[in-house]
C-alpha positions as CSV (number, residue, x, y, z in Angstrom):
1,X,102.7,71.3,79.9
2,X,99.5,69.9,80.9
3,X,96.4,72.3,81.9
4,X,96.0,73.1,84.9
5,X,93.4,71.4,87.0
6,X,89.7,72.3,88.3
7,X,91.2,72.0,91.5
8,X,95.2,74.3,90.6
9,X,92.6,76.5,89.6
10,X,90.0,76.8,92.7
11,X,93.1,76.9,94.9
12,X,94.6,79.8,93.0
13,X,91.4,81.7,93.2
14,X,91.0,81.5,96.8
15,X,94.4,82.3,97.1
16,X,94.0,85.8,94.5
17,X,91.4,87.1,96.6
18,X,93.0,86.5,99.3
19,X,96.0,88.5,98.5
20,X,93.3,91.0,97.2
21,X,91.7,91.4,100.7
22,X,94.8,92.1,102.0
23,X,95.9,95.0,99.4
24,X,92.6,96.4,100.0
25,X,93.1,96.9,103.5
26,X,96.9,97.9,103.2
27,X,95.5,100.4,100.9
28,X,92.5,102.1,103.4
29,X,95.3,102.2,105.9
30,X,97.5,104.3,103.9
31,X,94.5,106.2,102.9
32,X,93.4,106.7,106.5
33,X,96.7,107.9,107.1
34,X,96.9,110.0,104.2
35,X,93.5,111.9,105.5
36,X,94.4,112.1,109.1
37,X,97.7,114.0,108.1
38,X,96.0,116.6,105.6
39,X,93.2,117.3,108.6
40,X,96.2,117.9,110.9
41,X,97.5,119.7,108.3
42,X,94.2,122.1,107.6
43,X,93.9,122.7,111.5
44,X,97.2,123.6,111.9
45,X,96.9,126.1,109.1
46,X,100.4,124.5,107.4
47,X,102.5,127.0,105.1
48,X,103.2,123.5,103.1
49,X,99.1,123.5,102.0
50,X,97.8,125.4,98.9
51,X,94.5,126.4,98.2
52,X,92.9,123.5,97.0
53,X,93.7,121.4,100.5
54,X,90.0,121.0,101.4
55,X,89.2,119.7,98.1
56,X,91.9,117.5,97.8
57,X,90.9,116.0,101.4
58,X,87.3,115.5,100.0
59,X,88.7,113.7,97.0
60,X,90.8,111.1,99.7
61,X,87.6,110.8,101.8
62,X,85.7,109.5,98.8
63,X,88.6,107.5,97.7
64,X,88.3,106.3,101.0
65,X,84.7,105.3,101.2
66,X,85.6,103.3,98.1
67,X,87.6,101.6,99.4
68,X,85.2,100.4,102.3
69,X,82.6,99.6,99.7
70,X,84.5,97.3,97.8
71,X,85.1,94.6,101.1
72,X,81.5,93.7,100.7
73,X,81.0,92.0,97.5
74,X,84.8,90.9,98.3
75,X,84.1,88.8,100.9
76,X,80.9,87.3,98.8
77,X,83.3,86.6,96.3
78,X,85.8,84.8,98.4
79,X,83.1,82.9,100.1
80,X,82.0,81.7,96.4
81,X,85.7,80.7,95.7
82,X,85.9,78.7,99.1
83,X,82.6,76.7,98.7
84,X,83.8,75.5,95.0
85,X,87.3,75.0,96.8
86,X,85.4,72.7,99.2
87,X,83.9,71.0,96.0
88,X,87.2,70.3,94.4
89,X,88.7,69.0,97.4
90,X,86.1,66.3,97.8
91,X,86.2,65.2,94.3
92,X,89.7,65.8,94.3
93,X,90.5,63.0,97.0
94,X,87.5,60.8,96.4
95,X,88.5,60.4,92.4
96,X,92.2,60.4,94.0
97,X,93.0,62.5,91.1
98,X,95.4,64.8,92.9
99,X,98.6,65.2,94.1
100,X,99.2,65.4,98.3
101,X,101.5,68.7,97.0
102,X,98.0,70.0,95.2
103,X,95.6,68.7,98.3
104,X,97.9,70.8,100.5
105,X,97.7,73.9,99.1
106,X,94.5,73.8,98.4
107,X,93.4,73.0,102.2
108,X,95.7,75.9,103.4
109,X,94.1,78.3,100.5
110,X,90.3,76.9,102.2
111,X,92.1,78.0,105.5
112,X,92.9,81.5,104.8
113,X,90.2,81.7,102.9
114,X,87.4,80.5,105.6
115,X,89.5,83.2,108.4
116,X,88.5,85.8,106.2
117,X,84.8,84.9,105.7
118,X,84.1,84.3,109.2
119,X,85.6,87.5,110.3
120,X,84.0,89.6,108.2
Protein backbone atom coordinates (compact mmCIF):
# COMPACT_ATOMS: atom_id res chain seq x y z
CA UNK A 1 0.00 0.00 0.00
CA UNK A 2 1.31 3.23 -0.98
CA UNK A 3 2.04 6.13 1.74
CA UNK A 4 -0.26 8.23 2.30
CA UNK A 5 -0.06 11.60 0.85
CA UNK A 6 0.97 15.25 2.16
CA UNK A 7 -2.38 16.07 1.33
CA UNK A 8 -4.46 12.30 3.06
CA UNK A 9 -2.43 13.56 5.76
CA UNK A 10 -3.35 17.47 6.11
CA UNK A 11 -7.05 16.39 5.59
CA UNK A 12 -6.87 13.88 8.33
CA UNK A 13 -5.44 16.38 10.67
CA UNK A 14 -7.98 18.94 10.23
CA UNK A 15 -10.41 16.37 10.47
CA UNK A 16 -8.65 14.90 14.17
CA UNK A 17 -9.01 18.14 15.70
CA UNK A 18 -12.00 18.54 14.56
CA UNK A 19 -13.49 15.63 16.14
CA UNK A 20 -11.21 16.79 19.16
CA UNK A 21 -13.14 20.18 19.51
CA UNK A 22 -16.08 18.41 19.56
CA UNK A 23 -15.19 15.85 22.47
CA UNK A 24 -13.92 18.76 24.32
CA UNK A 25 -17.10 20.45 24.44
CA UNK A 26 -19.28 17.17 24.91
CA UNK A 27 -17.04 16.77 27.75
CA UNK A 28 -17.47 20.56 29.60
CA UNK A 29 -21.10 19.85 29.13
CA UNK A 30 -21.23 16.80 31.07
CA UNK A 31 -19.01 18.38 33.42
CA UNK A 32 -21.17 21.41 33.74
CA UNK A 33 -23.88 19.11 34.38
CA UNK A 34 -22.03 17.03 36.73
CA UNK A 35 -21.31 20.40 38.90
CA UNK A 36 -24.76 21.94 38.63
CA UNK A 37 -26.23 18.55 40.10
CA UNK A 38 -23.65 18.23 43.15
CA UNK A 39 -24.48 22.17 44.05
CA UNK A 40 -28.25 21.20 43.96
CA UNK A 41 -27.26 18.51 45.72
CA UNK A 42 -25.13 20.48 48.71
CA UNK A 43 -28.10 23.08 48.89
CA UNK A 44 -30.57 20.70 49.34
CA UNK A 45 -28.57 19.04 52.05
CA UNK A 46 -29.06 15.38 50.18
CA UNK A 47 -28.94 12.13 52.50
CA UNK A 48 -27.13 10.55 49.17
CA UNK A 49 -23.85 13.16 49.87
CA UNK A 50 -20.91 12.15 52.19
CA UNK A 51 -18.63 14.28 53.75
CA UNK A 52 -16.25 14.97 51.21
CA UNK A 53 -19.06 16.63 48.73
CA UNK A 54 -17.55 20.17 48.80
CA UNK A 55 -14.25 18.84 47.99
CA UNK A 56 -15.28 16.63 45.39
CA UNK A 57 -17.28 19.68 43.78
CA UNK A 58 -13.95 21.68 43.96
CA UNK A 59 -12.10 18.86 42.20
CA UNK A 60 -15.12 19.03 39.12
CA UNK A 61 -14.70 22.86 39.13
CA UNK A 62 -10.99 22.60 38.41
CA UNK A 63 -11.59 19.80 36.07
CA UNK A 64 -13.79 22.16 34.61
CA UNK A 65 -11.66 25.16 34.19
CA UNK A 66 -9.38 22.60 32.39
CA UNK A 67 -11.38 21.95 30.27
CA UNK A 68 -12.01 25.72 29.19
CA UNK A 69 -8.29 26.18 29.00
CA UNK A 70 -7.50 23.65 26.60
CA UNK A 71 -10.02 25.34 23.59
CA UNK A 72 -7.44 28.02 23.30
CA UNK A 73 -4.27 26.60 22.03
CA UNK A 74 -7.07 24.13 20.24
CA UNK A 75 -8.29 26.42 18.00
CA UNK A 76 -4.51 27.77 17.21
CA UNK A 77 -3.84 24.38 16.45
CA UNK A 78 -6.76 23.79 14.10
CA UNK A 79 -6.10 27.07 12.49
CA UNK A 80 -2.31 25.79 11.76
CA UNK A 81 -3.87 22.50 10.28
CA UNK A 82 -6.30 24.48 7.98
CA UNK A 83 -3.67 27.02 6.59
CA UNK A 84 -1.30 23.85 5.54
CA UNK A 85 -4.67 22.23 4.39
CA UNK A 86 -5.10 25.33 2.10
CA UNK A 87 -1.43 24.70 0.99
CA UNK A 88 -1.96 21.13 -0.05
CA UNK A 89 -5.01 21.91 -1.83
CA UNK A 90 -3.33 24.31 -4.10
CA UNK A 91 -0.47 22.14 -4.87
CA UNK A 92 -2.63 19.40 -4.83
CA UNK A 93 -4.74 20.59 -7.97
CA UNK A 94 -2.16 22.68 -9.60
CA UNK A 95 0.38 19.48 -9.74
CA UNK A 96 -3.01 17.49 -10.49
CA UNK A 97 -1.54 15.03 -8.22
CA UNK A 98 -4.85 14.08 -6.50
CA UNK A 99 -7.75 12.30 -6.73
CA UNK A 100 -11.35 14.34 -6.97
CA UNK A 101 -12.31 11.60 -3.96
CA UNK A 102 -9.03 13.13 -1.99
CA UNK A 103 -9.81 16.94 -3.20
CA UNK A 104 -13.22 16.35 -1.74
CA UNK A 105 -12.58 15.48 1.48
CA UNK A 106 -10.06 17.61 1.99
CA UNK A 107 -12.26 20.84 0.96
CA UNK A 108 -15.05 19.54 3.38
CA UNK A 109 -12.24 18.95 6.27
CA UNK A 110 -11.04 23.01 5.29
CA UNK A 111 -14.93 23.61 5.73
CA UNK A 112 -15.42 22.34 9.15
CA UNK A 113 -12.33 23.23 9.95
CA UNK A 114 -12.59 27.15 8.90
CA UNK A 115 -16.49 27.15 11.01
CA UNK A 116 -14.57 26.41 13.91
CA UNK A 117 -11.87 29.09 13.60
CA UNK A 118 -14.07 31.82 12.81
CA UNK A 119 -16.34 31.07 15.68
CA UNK A 120 -14.08 30.91 18.21
Amino acid sequence: MAPPSALNIATQSVNRLVKEEFYYHKEQTSQEARIKKLQDDIAANSPELDSNAPYVLKQEQTALEETKAVFGPLINRIAEAVQKLEEQIAISESEGSASEEDLKKAKEALENGKKLTESA
